[in-house]
LOPAVEX-644467 format. One record per atom (N, C-alpha, C): x, z, y. Coordinates in steps of 0.2 Angstrom, whole numbers, plus 2048, in hexadecimal, padded with zeros to 3 digits. Layout:
BEGIN
XZY/...
# end
This chain:
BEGIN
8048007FA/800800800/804800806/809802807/80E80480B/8137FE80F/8147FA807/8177F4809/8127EE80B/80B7EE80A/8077EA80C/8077EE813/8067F2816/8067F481D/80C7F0820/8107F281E/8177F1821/8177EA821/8157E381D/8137DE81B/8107DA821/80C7DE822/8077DD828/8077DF82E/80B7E482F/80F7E5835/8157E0836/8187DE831/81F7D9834/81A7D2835/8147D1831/8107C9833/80F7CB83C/80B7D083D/8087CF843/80F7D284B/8157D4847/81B7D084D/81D7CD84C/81C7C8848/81F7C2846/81B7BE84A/8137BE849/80F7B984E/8107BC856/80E7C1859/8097C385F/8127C9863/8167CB85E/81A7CE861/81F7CC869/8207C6869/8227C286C/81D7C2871/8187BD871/8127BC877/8127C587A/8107CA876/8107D0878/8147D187D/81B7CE87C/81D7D587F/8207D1887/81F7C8886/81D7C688F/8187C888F/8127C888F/80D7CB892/80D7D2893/8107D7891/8127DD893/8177DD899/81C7D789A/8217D78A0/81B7D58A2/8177CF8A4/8147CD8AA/80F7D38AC/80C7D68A8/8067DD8AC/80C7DF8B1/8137E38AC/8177E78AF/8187E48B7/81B7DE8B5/81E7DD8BC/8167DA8C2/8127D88BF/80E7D68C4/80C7DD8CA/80B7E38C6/80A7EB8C9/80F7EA8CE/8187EB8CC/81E7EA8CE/81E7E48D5/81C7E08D4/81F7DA8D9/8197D58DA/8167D78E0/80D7D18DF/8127CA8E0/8187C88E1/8187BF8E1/81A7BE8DA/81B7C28D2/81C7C08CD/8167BB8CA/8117BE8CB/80A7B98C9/8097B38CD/80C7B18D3/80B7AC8D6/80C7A68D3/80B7A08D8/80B79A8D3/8107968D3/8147998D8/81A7978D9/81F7998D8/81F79F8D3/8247A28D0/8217A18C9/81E7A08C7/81C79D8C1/8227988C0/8207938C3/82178C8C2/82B78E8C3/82D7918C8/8337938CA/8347948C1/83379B8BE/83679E8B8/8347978B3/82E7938B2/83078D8AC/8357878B2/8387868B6/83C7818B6/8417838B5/84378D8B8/84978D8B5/84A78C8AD/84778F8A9/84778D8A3/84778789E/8477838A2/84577C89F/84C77A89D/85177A89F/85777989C/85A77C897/85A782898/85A786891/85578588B/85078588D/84A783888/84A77C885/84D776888/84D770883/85477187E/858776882/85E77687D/85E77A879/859781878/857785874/855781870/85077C870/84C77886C/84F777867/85477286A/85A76E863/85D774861/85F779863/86277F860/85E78285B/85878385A/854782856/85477F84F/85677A851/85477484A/85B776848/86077684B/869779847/86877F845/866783848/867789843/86178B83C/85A78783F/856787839/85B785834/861782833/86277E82D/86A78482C/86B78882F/86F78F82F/87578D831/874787835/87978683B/87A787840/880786844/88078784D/88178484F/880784857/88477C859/885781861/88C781862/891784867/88F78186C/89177A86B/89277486E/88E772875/88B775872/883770878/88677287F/888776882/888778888/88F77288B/894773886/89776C889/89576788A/891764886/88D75E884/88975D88C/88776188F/884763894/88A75F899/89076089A/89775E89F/89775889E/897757895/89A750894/89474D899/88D74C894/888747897/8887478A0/88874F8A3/88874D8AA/88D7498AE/89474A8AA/8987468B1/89873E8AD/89873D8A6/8977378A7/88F7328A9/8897368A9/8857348AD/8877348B6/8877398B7/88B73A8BE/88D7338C2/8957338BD/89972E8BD/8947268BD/8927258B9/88D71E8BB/88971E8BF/8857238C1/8827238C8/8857218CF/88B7248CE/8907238D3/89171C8D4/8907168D0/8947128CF/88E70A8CB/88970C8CF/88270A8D1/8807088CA/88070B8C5/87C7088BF/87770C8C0/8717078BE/8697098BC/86B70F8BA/8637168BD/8627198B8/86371C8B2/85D7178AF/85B7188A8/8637148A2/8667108A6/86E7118A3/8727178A4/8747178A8/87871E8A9/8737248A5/86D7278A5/86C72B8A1/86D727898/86A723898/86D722890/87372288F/878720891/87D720890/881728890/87F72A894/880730895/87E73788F/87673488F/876737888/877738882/87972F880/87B72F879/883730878/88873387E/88C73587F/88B73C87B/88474287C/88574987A/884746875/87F740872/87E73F86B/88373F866/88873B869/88E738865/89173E863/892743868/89474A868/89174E862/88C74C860/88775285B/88874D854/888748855/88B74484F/89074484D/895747850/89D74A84E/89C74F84D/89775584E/89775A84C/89375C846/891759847/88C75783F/89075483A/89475183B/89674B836/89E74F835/8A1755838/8A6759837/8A375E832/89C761833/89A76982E/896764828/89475E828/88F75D822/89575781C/898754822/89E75181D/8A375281C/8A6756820/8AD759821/8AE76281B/8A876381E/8A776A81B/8A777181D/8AB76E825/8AA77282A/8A777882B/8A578082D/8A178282E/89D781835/899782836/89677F83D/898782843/89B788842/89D78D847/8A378B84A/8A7788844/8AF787845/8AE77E848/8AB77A844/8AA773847/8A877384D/8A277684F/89E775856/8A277985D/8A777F85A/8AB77F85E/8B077C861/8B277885C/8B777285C/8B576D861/8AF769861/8AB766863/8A876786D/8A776E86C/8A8773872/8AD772875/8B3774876/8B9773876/8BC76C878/8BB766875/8BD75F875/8B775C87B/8B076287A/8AC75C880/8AF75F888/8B0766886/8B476788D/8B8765891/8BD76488B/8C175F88E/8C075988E/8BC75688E/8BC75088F/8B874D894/8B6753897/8B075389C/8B47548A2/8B97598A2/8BE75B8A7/8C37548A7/8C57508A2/8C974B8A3/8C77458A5/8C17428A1/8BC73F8A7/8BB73F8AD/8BA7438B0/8B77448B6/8BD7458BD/8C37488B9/8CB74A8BA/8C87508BE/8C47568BB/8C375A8BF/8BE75C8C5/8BD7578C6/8B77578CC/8AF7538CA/8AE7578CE/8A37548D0/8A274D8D1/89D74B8CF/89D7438D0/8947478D5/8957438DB/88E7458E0/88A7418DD/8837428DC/87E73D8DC/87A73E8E1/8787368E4/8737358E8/86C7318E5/86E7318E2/86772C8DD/86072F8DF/85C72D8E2/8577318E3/8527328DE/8527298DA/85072B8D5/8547308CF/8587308CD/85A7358C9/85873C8CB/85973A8D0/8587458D4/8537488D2/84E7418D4/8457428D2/8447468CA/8487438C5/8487478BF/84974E8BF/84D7508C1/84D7598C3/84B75D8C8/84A7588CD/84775B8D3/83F7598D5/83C7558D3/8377518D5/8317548D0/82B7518D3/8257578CF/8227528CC/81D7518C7/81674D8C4/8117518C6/80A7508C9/8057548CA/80775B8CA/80B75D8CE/80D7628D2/8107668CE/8137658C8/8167668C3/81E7648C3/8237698C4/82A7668C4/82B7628BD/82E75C8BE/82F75A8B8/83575B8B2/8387608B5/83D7648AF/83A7678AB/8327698AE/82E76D8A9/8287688A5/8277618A7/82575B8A2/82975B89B/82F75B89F/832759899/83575F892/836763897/83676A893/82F76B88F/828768891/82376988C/823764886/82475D887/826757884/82B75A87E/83075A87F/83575E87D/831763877/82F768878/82C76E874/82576A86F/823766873/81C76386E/81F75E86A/82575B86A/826758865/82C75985F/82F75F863/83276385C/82E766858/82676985C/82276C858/820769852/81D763855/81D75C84F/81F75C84D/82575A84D/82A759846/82C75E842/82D763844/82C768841/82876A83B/82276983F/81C76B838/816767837/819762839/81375A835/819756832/81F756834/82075082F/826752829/82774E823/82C75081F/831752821/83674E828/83C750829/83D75782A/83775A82D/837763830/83576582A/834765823/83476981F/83A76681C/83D76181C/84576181C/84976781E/847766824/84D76D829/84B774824/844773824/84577C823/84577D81A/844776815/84977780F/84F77980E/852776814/859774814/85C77A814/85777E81A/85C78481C/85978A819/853788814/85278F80F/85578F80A/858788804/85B787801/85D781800/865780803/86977B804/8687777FC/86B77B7F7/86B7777F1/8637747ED/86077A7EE/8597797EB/8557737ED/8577717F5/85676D7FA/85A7647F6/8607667F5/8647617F4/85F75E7EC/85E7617E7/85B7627E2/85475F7E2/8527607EA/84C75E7E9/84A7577EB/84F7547EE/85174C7EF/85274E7F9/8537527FB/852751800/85A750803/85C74B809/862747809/86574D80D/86975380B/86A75880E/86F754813/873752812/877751817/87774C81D/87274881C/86E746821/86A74B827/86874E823/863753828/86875882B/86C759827/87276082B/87575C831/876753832/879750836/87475083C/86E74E839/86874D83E/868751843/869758842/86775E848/86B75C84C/87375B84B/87775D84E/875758853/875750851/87274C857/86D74F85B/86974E857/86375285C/863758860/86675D85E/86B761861/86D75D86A/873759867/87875586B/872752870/86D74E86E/86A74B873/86574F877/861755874/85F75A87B/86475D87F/86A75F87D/86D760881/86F75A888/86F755887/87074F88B/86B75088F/86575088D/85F75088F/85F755896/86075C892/863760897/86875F89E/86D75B89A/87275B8A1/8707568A6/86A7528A4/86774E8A9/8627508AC/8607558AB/85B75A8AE/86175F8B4/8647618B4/8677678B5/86E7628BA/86F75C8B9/8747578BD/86E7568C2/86A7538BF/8637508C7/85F7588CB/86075E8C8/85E7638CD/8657648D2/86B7648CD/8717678D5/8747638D7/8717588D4/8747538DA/87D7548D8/87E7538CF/8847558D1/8867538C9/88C74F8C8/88D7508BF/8927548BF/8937598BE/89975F8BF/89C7608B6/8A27608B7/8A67608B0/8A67658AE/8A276E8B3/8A37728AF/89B7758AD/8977708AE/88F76F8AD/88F7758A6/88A7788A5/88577A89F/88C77E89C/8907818A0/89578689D/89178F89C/89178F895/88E796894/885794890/88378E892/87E78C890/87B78D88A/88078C885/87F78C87D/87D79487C/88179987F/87E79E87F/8777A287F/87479F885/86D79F886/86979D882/86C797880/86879287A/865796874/86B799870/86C79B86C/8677A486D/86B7A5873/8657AC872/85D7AD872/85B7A7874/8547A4874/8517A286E/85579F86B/85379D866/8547A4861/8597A8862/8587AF85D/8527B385F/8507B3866/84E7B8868/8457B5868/8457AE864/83E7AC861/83E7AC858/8427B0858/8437B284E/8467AC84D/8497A884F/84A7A384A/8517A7844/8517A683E/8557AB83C/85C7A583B/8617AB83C/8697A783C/86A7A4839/8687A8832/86A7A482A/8667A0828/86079C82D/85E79582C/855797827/853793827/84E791825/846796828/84979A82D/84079C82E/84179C837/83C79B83C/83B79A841/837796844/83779384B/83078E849/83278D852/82F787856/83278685A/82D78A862/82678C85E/823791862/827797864/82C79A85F/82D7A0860/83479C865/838799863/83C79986A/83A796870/834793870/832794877/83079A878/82C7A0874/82C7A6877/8337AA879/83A7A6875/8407AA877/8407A987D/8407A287E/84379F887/83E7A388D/83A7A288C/8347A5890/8357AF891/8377B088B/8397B888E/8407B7893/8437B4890/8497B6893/84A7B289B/8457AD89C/8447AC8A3/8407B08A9/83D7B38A4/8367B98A6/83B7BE8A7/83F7BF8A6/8427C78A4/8487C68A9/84B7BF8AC/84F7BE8B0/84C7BC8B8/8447BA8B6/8447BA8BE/83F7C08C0/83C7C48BA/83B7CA8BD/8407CF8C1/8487CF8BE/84E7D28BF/84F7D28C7/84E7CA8C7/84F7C88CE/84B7CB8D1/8447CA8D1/83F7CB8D5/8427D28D9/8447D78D3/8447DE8D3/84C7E08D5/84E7DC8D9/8547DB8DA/85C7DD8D7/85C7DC8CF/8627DF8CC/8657DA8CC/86B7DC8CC/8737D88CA/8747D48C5/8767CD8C6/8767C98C2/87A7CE8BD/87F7D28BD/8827D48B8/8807D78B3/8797DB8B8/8767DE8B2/86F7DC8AF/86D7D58B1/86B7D38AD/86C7CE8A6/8737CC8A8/8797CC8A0/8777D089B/8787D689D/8787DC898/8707DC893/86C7DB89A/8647DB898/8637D6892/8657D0892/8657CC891/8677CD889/86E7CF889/8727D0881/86D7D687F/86D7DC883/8667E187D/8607DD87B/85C7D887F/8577D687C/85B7D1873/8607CD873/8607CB86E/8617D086A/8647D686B/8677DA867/8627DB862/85B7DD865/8557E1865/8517DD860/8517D4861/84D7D185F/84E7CE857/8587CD857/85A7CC853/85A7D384E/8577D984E/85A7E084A/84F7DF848/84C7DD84F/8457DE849/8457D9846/8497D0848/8467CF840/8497CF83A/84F7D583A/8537D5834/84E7DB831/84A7E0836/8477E5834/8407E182D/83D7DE832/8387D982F/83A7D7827/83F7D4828/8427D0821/8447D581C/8457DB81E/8467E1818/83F7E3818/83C7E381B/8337E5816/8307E1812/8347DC814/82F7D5812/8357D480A/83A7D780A/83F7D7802/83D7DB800/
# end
């Protein structure tokens, strides 16, 4: 009887524990600060998010399969200064952004094609890869900012759709269609074979090593996505773009259960990651504390998140 309590108690934080506990910050703060419920602070806390959030996403699908991917946040310098760098030097738009992103892609393809053919651990490849986009981003560029004036491009991260900033289009676009693939098509019950049981998976016909490469592009190309986002809000390809980034990513995604060792998570729960820890960053502000010590805030929350769903996983064994 005990363990059916306990059973039902990890079901119902596993669904409603996350929503719970924004909606406990927003009572709290809206008491604390009547401009958090505005509508313009709304919109402020999902735009900042929205970068971390599509890059959470792909982080998502790499660790669903008990991967990581370091990487993304350089992937972020690389794509920016070579987008940058062709805006500078008057290529179409929609050129310089493809090219620029299948530059993160190419990057997620080498880190893929190091842990699934090489044998690589992903922590030790994706670092490598981290490392090599940074520099390469810094030798590119020889160090300095490529200015953009592209109006149209700027419109990408600065400009709105029905009064809607469009970092936050695309950030939803983003989430509804990992959602789908995720849990309507074969390939997302690939991912989460893959990362429940690699062999059992391979056994089952499924082309593991295909799918373990998969993320990483995909990985590699929301990160791209990102730096186009985050290049058109500060009008700038900067070599040292999306530094620290990965970190964010990855807390988001732990701090929405996705679990490390791969196969359970879901991409609702790291959008409820990204969303706290945007909420939790712009109430800090609101309330005036030091970005120093919103760091700290920031590591106890994973601490906290990552310890109940280890709690969850021993009721449930």
């Amino acid at each position: 009887m005990e363990n059916m309590k306990a059973n039902l108690l990890g079901n119902i934080l596993r669904k409603f524990g996350l929503p719970a506990v924004i909606i406990l910050i927003i009572i709290a703060m809206s008491v604390v600060s009547p401009v958090f419920l505005t509508r313009q602070n709304i919109i402020n806390v999902l735009r900042q998010v929205s970068i971390n959030g599509i890059m959470a996403v792909g982080l998502t699908l790499v660790i669903l399969t008990g991967g990581i991917d370091l990487s993304v946040g350089a992937l972020v310098a690389v794509t920016s200064v070579i987008t940058g760098s062709l805006l500078i030097k008057d290529y179409s738009v929609p050129s310089a952004v493809i090219i620029g992103v299948t530059a993160a892609v190419a990057f997620g393809l080498f880190s893929g094609t190091l842990i699934s053919v090489f044998g690589l651990p992903p922590f030790i490849a994706t670092l490598a890869t981290m490392t090599i986009g940074r520099g390469f981003a810094l030798v590119y560029s020889d160090g300095r900012p490529f200015t953009i004036s592209n109006k149209t491009f700027i419109s990408i991260g600065q400009g709105s759709t029905l009064d809607i900033p469009n970092p936050i289009w695309i950030l939803l676009v983003v989430c509804v269609l990992a959602y789908l693939l995720l849990n309507f098509t074969v390939y997302g019950r690939h991912i989460y074979a893959f990362g429940g049981n690699r062999q059992a998976a391979r056994l089952a016909g499924v082309r593991t090593k295909l799918v373990e490469i998969s993320v990483y592009v995909i990985s590699g190309f929301l990160a791209g996505v990102a730096a186009i986002i985050l290049s058109a809000r500060i009008r700038s390809g900067q070599p040292t773009a999306g530094d620290g980034y990965e970190l964010d990513a990855i807390a988001a995604t732990a701090i929405g259960g996705t679990s490390m060792i791969g196969g359970k998570g879901s991409v609702f729960g790291t959008v409820m990651g990204f969303i706290i820890i945007g909420v939790v960053s712009n109430s800090l502000t609101l309330l005036n504390v030091s970005s120093f010590y919103q760091q700290i805030v920031k590591g106890v929350i994973i601490i906290v998140a990552v310890m109940m769903d280890s709690q969850t996983k021993r009721r449930r064994s």
